[in-house]
LUMFI-74743 format. One record per residue (C-alpha): residue number from 1; residue in three letters; x, y, z. Coordinates in nm, 3 decimals. Example, Ala and Ser with C-alpha at 12.3 -4.5 7.8 and 13.67 -1.06 7.14 Angstrom:
<atoms>
@pos = 1, code = ALA, x = 1.230, y = -0.450, z = 0.780 $
@pos = 2, code = SER, x = 1.367, y = -0.106, z = 0.714 $
</atoms>
This chain:
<atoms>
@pos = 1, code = UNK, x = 0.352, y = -1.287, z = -5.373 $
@pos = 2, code = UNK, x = 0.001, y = -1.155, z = -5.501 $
@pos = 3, code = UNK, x = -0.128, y = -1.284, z = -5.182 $
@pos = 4, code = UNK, x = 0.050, y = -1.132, z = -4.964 $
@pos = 5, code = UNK, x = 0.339, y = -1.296, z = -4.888 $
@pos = 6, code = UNK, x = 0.645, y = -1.165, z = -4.722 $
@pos = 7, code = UNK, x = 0.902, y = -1.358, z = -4.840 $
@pos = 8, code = UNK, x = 0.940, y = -1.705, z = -5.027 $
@pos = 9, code = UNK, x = 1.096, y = -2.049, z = -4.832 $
@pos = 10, code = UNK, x = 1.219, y = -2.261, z = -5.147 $
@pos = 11, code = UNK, x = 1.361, y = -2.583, z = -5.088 $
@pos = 12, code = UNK, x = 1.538, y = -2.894, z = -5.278 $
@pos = 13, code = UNK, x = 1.606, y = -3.254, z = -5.134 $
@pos = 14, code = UNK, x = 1.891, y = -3.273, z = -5.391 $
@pos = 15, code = UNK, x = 2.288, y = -3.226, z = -5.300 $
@pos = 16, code = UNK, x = 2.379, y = -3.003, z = -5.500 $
@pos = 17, code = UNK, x = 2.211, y = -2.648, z = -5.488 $
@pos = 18, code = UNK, x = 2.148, y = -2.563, z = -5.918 $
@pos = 19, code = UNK, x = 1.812, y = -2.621, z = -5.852 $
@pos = 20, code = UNK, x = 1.837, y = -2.353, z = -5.565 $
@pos = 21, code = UNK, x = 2.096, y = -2.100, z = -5.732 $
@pos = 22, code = UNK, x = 1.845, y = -2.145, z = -6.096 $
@pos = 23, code = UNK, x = 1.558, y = -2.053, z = -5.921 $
@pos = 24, code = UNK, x = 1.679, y = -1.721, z = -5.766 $
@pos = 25, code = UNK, x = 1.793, y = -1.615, z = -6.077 $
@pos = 26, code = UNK, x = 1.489, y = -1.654, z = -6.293 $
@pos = 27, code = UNK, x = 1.308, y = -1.501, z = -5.946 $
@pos = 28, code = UNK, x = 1.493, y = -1.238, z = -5.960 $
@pos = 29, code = UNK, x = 1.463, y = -1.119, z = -5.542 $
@pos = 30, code = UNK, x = 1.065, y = -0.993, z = -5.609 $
@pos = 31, code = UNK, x = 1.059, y = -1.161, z = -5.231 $
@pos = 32, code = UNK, x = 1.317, y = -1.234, z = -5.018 $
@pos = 33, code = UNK, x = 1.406, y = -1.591, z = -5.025 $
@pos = 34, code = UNK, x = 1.467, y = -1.817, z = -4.752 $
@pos = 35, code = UNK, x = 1.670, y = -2.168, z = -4.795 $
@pos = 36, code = UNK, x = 1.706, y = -2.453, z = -4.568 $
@pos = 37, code = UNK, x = 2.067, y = -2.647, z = -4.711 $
@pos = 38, code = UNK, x = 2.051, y = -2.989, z = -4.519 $
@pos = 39, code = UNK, x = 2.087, y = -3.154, z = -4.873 $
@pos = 40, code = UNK, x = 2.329, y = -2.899, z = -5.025 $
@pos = 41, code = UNK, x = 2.557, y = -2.842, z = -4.716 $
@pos = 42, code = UNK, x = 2.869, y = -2.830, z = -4.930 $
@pos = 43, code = UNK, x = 2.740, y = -2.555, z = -5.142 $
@pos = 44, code = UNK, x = 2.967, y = -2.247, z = -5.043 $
@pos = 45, code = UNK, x = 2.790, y = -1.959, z = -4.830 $
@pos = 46, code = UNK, x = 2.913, y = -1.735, z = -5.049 $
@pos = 47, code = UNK, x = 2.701, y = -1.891, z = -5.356 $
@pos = 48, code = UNK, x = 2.391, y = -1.776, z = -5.149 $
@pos = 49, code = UNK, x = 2.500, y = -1.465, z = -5.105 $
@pos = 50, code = UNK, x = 2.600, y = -1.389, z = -5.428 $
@pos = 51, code = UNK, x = 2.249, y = -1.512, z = -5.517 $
@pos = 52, code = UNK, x = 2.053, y = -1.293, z = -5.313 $
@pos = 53, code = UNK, x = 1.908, y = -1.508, z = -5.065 $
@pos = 54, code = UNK, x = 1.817, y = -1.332, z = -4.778 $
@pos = 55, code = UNK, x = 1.809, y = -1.595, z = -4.477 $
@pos = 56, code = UNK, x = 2.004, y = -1.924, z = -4.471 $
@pos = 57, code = UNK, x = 1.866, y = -2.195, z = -4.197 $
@pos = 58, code = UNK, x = 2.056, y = -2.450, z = -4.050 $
@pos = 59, code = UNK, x = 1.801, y = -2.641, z = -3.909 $
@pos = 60, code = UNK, x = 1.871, y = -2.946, z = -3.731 $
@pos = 61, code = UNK, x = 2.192, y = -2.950, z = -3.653 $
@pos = 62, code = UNK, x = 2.153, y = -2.866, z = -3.300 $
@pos = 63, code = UNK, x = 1.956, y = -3.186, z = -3.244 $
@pos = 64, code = UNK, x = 2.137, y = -3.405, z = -3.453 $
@pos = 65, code = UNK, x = 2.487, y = -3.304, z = -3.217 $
@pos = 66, code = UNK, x = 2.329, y = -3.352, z = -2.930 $
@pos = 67, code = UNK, x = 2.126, y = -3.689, z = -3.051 $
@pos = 68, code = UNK, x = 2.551, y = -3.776, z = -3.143 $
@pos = 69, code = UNK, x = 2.677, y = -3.624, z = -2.826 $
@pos = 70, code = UNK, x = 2.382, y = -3.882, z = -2.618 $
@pos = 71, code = UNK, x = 2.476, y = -4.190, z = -2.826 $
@pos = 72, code = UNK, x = 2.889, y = -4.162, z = -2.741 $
@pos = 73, code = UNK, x = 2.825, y = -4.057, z = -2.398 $
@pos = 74, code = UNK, x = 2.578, y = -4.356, z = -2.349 $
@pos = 75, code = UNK, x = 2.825, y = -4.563, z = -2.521 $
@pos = 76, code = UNK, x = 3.087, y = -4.465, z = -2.304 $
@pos = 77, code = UNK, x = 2.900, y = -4.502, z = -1.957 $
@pos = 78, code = UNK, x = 2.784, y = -4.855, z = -2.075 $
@pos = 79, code = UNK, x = 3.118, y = -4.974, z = -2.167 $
@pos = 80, code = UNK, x = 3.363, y = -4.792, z = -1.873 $
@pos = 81, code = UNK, x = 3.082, y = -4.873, z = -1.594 $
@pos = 82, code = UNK, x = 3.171, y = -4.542, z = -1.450 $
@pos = 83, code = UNK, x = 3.148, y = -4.135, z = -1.467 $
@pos = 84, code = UNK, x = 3.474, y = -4.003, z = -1.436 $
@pos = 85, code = UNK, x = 3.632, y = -3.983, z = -1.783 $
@pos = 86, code = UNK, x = 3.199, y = -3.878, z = -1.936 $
@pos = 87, code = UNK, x = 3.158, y = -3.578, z = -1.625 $
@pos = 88, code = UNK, x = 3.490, y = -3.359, z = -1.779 $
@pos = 89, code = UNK, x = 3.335, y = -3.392, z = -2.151 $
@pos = 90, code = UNK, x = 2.937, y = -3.274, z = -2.012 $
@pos = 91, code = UNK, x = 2.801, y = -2.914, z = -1.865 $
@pos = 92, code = UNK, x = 2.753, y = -2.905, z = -1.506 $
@pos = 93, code = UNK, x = 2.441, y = -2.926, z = -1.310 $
@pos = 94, code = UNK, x = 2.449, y = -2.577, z = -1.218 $
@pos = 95, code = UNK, x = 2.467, y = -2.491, z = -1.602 $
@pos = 96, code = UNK, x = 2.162, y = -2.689, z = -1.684 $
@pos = 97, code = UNK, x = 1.996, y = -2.446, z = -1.389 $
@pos = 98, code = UNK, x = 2.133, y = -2.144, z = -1.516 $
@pos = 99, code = UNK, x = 1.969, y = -2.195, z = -1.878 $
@pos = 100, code = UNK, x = 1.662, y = -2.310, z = -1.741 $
@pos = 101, code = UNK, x = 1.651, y = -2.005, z = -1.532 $
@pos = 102, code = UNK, x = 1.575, y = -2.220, z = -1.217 $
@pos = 103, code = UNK, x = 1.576, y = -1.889, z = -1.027 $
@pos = 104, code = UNK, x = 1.245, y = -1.808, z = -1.172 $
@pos = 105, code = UNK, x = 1.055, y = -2.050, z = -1.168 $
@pos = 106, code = UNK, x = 1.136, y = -2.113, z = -0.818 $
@pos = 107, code = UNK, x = 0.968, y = -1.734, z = -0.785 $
@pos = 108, code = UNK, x = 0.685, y = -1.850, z = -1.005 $
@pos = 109, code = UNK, x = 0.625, y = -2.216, z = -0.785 $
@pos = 110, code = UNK, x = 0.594, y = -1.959, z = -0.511 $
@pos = 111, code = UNK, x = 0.311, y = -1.752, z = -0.701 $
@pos = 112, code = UNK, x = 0.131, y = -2.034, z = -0.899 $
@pos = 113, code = UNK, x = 0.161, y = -2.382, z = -0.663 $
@pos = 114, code = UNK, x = -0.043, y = -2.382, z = -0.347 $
@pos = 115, code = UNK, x = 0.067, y = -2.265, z = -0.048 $
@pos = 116, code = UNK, x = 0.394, y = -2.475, z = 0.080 $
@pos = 117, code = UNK, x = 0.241, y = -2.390, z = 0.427 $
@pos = 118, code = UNK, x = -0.140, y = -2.355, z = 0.543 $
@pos = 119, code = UNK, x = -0.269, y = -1.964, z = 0.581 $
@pos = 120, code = UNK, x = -0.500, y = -1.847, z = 0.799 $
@pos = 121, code = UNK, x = -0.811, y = -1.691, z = 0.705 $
@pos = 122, code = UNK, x = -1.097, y = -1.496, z = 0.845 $
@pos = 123, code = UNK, x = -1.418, y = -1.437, z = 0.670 $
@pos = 124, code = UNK, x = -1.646, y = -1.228, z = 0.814 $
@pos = 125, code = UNK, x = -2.029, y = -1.302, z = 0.675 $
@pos = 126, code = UNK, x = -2.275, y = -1.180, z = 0.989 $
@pos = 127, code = UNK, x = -2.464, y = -0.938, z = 0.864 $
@pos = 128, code = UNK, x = -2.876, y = -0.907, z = 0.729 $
@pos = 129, code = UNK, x = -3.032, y = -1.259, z = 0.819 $
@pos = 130, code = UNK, x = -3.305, y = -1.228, z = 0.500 $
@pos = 131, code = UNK, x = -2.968, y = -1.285, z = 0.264 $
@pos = 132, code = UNK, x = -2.866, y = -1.646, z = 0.408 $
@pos = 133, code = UNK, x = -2.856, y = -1.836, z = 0.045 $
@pos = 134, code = UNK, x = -2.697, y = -1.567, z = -0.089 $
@pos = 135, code = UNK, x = -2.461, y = -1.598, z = 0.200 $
@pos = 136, code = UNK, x = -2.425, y = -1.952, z = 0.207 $
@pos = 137, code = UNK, x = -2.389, y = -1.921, z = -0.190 $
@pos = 138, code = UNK, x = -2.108, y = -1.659, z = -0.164 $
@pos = 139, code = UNK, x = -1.913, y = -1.845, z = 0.115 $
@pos = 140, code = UNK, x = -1.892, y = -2.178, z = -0.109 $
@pos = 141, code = UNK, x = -1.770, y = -1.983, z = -0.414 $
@pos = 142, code = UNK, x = -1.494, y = -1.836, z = -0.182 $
@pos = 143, code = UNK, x = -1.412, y = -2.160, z = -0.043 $
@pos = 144, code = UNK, x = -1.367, y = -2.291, z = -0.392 $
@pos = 145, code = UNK, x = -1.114, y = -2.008, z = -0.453 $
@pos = 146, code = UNK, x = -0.963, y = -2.044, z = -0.120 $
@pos = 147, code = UNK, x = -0.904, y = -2.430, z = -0.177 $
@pos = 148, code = UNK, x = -0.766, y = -2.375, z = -0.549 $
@pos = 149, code = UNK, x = -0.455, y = -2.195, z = -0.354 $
@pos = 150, code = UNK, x = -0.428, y = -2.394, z = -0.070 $
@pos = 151, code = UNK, x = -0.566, y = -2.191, z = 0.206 $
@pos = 152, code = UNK, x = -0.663, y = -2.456, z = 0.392 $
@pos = 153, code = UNK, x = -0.747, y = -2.336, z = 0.815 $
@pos = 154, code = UNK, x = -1.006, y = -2.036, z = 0.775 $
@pos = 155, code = UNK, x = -1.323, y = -1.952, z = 1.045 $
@pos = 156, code = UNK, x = -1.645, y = -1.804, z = 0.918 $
@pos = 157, code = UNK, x = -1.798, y = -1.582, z = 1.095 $
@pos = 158, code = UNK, x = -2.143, y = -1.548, z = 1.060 $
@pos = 159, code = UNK, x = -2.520, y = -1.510, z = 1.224 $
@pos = 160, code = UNK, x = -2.607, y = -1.712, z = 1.499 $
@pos = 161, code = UNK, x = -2.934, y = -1.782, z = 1.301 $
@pos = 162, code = UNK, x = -2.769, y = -1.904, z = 1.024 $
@pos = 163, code = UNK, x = -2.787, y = -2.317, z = 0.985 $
@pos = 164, code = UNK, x = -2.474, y = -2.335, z = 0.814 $
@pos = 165, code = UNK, x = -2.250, y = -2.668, z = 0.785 $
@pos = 166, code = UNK, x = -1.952, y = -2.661, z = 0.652 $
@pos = 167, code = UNK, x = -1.660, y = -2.964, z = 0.662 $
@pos = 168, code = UNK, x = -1.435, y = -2.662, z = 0.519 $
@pos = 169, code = UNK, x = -1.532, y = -2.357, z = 0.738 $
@pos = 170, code = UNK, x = -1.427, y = -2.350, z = 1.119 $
@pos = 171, code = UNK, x = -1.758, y = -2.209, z = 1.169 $
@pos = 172, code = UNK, x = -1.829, y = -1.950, z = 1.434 $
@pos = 173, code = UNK, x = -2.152, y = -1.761, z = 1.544 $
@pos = 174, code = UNK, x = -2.257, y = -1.418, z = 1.638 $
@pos = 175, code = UNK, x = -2.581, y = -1.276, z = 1.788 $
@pos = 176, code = UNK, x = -2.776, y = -1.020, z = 1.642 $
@pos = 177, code = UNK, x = -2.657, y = -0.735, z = 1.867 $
@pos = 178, code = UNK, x = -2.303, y = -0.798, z = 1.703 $
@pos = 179, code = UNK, x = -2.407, y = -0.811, z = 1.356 $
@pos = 180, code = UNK, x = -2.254, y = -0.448, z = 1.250 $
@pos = 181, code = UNK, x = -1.952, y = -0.466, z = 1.456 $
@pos = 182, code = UNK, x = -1.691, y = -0.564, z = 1.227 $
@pos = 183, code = UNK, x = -1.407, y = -0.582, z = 1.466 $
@pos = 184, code = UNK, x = -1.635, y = -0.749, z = 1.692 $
@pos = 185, code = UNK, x = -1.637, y = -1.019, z = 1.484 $
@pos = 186, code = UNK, x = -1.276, y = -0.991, z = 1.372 $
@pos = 187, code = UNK, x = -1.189, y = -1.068, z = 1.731 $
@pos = 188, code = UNK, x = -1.433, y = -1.376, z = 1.765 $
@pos = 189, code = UNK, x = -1.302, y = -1.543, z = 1.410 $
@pos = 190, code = UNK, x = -0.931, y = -1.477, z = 1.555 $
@pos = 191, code = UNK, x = -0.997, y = -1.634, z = 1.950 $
@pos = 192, code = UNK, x = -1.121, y = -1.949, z = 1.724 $
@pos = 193, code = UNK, x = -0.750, y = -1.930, z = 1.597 $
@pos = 194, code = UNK, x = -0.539, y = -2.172, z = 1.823 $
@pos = 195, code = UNK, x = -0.175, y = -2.087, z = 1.572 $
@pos = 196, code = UNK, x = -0.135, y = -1.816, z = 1.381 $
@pos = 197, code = UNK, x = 0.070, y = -2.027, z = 1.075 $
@pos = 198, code = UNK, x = 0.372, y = -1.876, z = 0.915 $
@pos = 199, code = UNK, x = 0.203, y = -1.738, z = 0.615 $
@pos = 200, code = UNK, x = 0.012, y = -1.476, z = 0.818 $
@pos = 201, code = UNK, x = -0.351, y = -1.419, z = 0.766 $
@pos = 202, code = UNK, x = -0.615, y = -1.306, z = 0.513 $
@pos = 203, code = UNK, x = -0.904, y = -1.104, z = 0.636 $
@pos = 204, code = UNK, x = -1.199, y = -1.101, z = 0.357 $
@pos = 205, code = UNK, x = -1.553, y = -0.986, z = 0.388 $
@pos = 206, code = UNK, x = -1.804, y = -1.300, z = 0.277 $
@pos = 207, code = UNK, x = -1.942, y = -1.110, z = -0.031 $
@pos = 208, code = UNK, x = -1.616, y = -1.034, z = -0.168 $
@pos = 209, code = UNK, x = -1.543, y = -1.250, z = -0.459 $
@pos = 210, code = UNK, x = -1.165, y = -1.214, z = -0.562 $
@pos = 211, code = UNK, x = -1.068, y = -1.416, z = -0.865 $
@pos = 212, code = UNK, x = -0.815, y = -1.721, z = -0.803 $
@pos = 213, code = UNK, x = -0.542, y = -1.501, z = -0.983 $
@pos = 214, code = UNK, x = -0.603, y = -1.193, z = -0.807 $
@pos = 215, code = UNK, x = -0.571, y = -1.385, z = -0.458 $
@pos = 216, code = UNK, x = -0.262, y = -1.619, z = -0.531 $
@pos = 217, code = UNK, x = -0.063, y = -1.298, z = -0.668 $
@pos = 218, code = UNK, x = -0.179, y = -1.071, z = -0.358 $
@pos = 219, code = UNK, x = -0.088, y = -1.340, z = -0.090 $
@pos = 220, code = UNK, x = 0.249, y = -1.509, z = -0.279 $
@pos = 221, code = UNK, x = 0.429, y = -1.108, z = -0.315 $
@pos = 222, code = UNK, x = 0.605, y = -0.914, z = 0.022 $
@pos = 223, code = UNK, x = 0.484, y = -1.148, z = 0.240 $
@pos = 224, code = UNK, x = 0.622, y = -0.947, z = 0.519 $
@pos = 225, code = UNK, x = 0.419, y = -0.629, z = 0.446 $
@pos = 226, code = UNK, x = 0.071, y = -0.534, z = 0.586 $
@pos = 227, code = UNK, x = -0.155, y = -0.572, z = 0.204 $
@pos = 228, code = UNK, x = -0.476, y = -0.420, z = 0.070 $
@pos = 229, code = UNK, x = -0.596, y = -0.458, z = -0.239 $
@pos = 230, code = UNK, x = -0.721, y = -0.079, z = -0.404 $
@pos = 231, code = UNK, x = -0.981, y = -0.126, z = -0.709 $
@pos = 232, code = UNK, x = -1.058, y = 0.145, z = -0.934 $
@pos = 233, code = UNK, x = -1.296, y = 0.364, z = -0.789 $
@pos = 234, code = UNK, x = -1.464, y = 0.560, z = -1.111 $
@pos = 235, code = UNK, x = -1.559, y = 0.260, z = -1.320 $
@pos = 236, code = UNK, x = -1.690, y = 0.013, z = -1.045 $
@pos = 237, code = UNK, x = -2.097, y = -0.004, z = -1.011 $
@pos = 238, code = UNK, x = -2.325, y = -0.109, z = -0.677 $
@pos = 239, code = UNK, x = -2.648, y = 0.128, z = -0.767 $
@pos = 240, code = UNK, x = -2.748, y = 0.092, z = -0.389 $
@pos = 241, code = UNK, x = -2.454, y = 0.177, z = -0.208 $
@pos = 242, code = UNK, x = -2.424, y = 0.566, z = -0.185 $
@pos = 243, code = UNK, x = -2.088, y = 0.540, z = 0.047 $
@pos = 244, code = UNK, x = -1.772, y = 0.325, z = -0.022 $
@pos = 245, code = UNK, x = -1.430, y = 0.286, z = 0.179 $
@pos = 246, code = UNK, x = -1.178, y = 0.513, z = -0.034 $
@pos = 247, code = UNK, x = -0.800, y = 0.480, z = -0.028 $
@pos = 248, code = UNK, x = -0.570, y = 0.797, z = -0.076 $
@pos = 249, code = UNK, x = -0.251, y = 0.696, z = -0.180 $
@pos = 250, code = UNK, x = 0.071, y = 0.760, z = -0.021 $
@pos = 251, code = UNK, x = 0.338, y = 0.967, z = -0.267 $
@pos = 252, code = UNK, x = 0.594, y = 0.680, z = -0.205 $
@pos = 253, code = UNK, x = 0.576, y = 0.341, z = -0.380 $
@pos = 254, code = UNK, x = 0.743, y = 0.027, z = -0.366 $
@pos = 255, code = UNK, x = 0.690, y = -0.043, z = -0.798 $
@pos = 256, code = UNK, x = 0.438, y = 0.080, z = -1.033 $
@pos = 257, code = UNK, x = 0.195, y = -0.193, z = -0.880 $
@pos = 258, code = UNK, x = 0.277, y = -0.136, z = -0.503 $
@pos = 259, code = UNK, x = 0.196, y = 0.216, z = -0.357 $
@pos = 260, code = UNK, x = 0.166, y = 0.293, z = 0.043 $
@pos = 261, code = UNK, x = -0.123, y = 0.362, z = 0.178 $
@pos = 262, code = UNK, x = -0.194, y = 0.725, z = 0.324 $
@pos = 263, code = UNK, x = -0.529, y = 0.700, z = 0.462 $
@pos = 264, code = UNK, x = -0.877, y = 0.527, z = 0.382 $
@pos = 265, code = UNK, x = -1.218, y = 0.629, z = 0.507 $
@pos = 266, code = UNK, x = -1.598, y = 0.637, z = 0.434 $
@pos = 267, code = UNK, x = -1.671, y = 0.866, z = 0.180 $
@pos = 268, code = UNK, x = -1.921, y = 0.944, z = -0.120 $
@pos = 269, code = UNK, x = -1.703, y = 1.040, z = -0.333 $
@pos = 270, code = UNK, x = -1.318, y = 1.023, z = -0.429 $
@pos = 271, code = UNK, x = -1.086, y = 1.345, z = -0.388 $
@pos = 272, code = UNK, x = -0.822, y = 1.302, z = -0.630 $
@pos = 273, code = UNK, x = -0.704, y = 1.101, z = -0.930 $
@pos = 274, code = UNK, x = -0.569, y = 0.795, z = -0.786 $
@pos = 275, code = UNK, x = -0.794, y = 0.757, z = -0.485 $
@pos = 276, code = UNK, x = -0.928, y = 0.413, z = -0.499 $
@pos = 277, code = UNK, x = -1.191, y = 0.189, z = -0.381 $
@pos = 278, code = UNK, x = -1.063, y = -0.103, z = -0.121 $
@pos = 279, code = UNK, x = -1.158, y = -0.406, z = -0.194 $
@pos = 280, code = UNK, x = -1.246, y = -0.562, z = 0.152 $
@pos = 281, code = UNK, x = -0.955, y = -0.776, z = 0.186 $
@pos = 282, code = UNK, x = -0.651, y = -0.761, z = 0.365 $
@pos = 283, code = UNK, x = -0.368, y = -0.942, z = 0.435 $
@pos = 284, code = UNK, x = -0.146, y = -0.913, z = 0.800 $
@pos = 285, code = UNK, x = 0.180, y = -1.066, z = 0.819 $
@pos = 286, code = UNK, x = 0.213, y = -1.338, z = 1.088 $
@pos = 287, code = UNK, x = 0.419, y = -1.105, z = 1.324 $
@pos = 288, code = UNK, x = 0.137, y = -0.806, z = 1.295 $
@pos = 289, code = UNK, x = -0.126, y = -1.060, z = 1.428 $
@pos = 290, code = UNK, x = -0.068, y = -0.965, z = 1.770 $
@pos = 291, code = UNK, x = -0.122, y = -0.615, z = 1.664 $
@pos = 292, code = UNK, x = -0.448, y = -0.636, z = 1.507 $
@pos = 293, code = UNK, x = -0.536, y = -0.826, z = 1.825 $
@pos = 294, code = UNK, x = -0.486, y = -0.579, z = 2.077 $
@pos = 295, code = UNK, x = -0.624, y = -0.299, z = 1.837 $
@pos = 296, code = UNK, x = -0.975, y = -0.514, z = 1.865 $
@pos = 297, code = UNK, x = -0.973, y = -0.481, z = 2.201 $
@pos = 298, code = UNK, x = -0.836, y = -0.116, z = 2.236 $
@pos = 299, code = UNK, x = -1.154, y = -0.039, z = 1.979 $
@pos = 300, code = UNK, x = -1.378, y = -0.242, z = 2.192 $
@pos = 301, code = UNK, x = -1.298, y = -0.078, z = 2.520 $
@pos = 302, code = UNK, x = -1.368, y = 0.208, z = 2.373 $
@pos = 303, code = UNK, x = -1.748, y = 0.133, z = 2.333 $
@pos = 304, code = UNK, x = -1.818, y = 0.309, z = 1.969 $
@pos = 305, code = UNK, x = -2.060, y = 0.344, z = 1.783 $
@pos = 306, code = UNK, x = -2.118, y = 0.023, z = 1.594 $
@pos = 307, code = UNK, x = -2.033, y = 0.164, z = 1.234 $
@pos = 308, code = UNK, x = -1.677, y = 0.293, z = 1.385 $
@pos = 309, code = UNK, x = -1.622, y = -0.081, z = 1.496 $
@pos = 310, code = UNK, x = -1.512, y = -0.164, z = 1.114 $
@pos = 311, code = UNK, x = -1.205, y = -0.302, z = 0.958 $
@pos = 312, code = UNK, x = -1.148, y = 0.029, z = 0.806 $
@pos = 313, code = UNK, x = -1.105, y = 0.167, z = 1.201 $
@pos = 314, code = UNK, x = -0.844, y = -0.156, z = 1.198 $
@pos = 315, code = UNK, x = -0.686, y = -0.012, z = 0.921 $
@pos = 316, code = UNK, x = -0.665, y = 0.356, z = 1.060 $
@pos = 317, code = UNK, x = -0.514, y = 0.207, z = 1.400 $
@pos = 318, code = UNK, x = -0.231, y = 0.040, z = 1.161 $
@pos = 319, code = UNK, x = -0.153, y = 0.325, z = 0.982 $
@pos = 320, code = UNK, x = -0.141, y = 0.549, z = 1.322 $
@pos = 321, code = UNK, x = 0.127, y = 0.268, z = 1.512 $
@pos = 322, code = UNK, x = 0.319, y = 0.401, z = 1.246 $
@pos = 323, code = UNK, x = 0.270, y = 0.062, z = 1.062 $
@pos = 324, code = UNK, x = 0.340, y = 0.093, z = 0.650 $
@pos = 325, code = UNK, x = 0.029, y = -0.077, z = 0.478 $
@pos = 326, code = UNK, x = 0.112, y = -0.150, z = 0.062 $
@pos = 327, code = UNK, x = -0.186, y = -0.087, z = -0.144 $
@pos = 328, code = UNK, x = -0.185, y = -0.360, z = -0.470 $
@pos = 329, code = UNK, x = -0.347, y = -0.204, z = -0.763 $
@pos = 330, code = UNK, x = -0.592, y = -0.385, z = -0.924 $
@pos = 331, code = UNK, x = -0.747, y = -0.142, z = -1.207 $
@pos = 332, code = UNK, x = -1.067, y = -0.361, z = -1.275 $
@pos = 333, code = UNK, x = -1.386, y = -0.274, z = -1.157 $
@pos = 334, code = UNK, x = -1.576, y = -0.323, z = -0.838 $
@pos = 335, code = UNK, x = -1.909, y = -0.478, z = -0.987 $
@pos = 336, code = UNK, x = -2.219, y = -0.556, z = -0.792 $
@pos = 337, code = UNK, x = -2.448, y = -0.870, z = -0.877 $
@pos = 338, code = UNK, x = -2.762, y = -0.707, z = -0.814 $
@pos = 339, code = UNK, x = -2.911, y = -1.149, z = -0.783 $
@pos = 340, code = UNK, x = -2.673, y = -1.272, z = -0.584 $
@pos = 341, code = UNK, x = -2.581, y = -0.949, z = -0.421 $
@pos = 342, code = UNK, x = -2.224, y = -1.045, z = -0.448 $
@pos = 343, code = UNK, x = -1.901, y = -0.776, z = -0.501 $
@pos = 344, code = UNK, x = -1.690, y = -0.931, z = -0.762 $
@pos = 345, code = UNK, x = -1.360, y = -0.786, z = -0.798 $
@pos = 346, code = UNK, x = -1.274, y = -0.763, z = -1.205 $
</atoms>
């Protein structure tokens, strides 16, 4: 009691409970006591009561019925050779589903387990030719993540100077001229794509690094919705980069960690509270692929500059076909690894 305690478990291997009932009265309730009658079972509840104890546990008697209720059903099967007369006495199936909540984890095999069918993916790495083993070193942490949920068909995109083997990556090339159009080479990664599987496709820049739980969360929820992922904008940190791509939210929401997205651009700095940072991935549900398809080539008929030639232009085309685009808050940080010039999403 000097210690601390909160209350005082007292106990007695004997049948009869005097030792119990004698030692509540000479303590007197300076704790609450708790008892635990398997011995003293015929003792009358009453006695306890009248002694002060506070809790009463009936420990085992759960297991020992059912170790009972095992033994004559056993019995039974062995000795009838049969399952009629046992299958009236026992719970259904359905009951055994019901307490196990089966329901969930059926939701949670579809968050945690890989992917019951392959994804497609699209990682777009072309870009400045002095980085290539920070590249390369980036694209195998991604394909470790990648293979950890079972996204198993994805095409790299990447400089056509780049000596890069992969027996993961579908690997494609681009030439120098094409290095800063994005949707450029969006649209090469995607010709490379023979079916576009059920599961839709992820779109991820090659110096994103997403964490495994992050991904499998994003890609396993609404499935049939266009999906960005917005970071928080004020506490992120890239010293070099002076503009980022921020997301306005939309004043409708699908739950507190689903909002819609109202617009995203290029901009130094963020306009109101919740504008966020994207994260540079996004994920297009299988029947949008076509979409984001002929967008490329509306964008590339159009003969842009190259920095208007980005997935964020991709983005803007959704939202103006009147397409809704759910923004999944992630309030981490968006942290720059000024060595291996990698984004890491926190």
């Amino acid at each position: 009691m000097d210690a601390g305690a909160d209350g005082i478990l007292i106990h007695s291997s004997k049948s009869s409970a005097n030792e119990i009932l004698q030692f509540c009265k000479e303590w007197d309730n300076r704790l609450p006591v708790v008892i635990v009658p398997t011995k003293y079972y015929k003792t009358p509840t009453k006695d306890f009561s009248e002694a002060r104890v506070s809790i009463v546990v009936w420990a085992n008697h759960m297991l020992r019925s059912s170790v009972k209720s095992m033994q004559d059903t056993s019995m039974q099967i062995y000795q009838e050779k049969s399952l009629i007369t046992v299958e009236k006495k026992i719970v259904s199936v359905n009951e055994v589903f019901r307490l196990q909540n089966a329901s969930e984890l059926e939701i949670a095999e579809d968050i945690y387990l890989p992917l019951k069918s392959q994804l497609n993916a699209v990682i777009l790495a072309a870009g400045d030719e002095n980085e290539t083993d920070n590249k390369i070193q980036s694209l195998l942490k991604i394909e470790k993540v990648f293979k950890s949920i079972g996204v198993i068909s994805t095409t790299c995109v990447i400089n056509e100077g780049l000596n890069f083997e992969s027996d993961y990556y579908q690997v494609k090339y681009v030439n120098s001229m094409e290095l800063q159009s994005e949707i450029l080479s969006l649209f090469t990664g995607l010709e490379e794509i023979k079916n576009i599987h059920e599961r839709g496709l992820l779109i991820q820049y090659g110096d994103v690094i997403i964490p495994e739980n992050v991904l499998r969360t994003f890609l396993f929820s609404n499935e049939k919705a266009i999906k960005i992922i917005g970071v928080d904008y004020k506490h992120s940190s890239d010293p070099k980069k002076t503009l980022y791509d921020v997301i306005s939210l939309s004043e409708d929401k699908m739950d507190q960690d689903h909002f819609y997205l109202d617009s995203i651009s290029l901009n130094d700095s963020y306009q109101k509270f919740q504008d966020l940072l994207w994260a540079g991935v996004i994920y297009i549900p299988a029947h949008i692929v076509s979409t984001v398809l002929s967008i490329c080539v509306k964008l590339m008929s159009q003969k842009l500059p190259q920095n208007q030639l980005s997935i964020v232009s991709l983005i803007q085309e959704l939202l103006g076909s009147d397409l809704k685009i759910l923004v999944e808050l992630k309030f981490g940080r968006w942290i720059k690894n000024s060595n291996s010039k990698e984004i890491y999403i926190l």
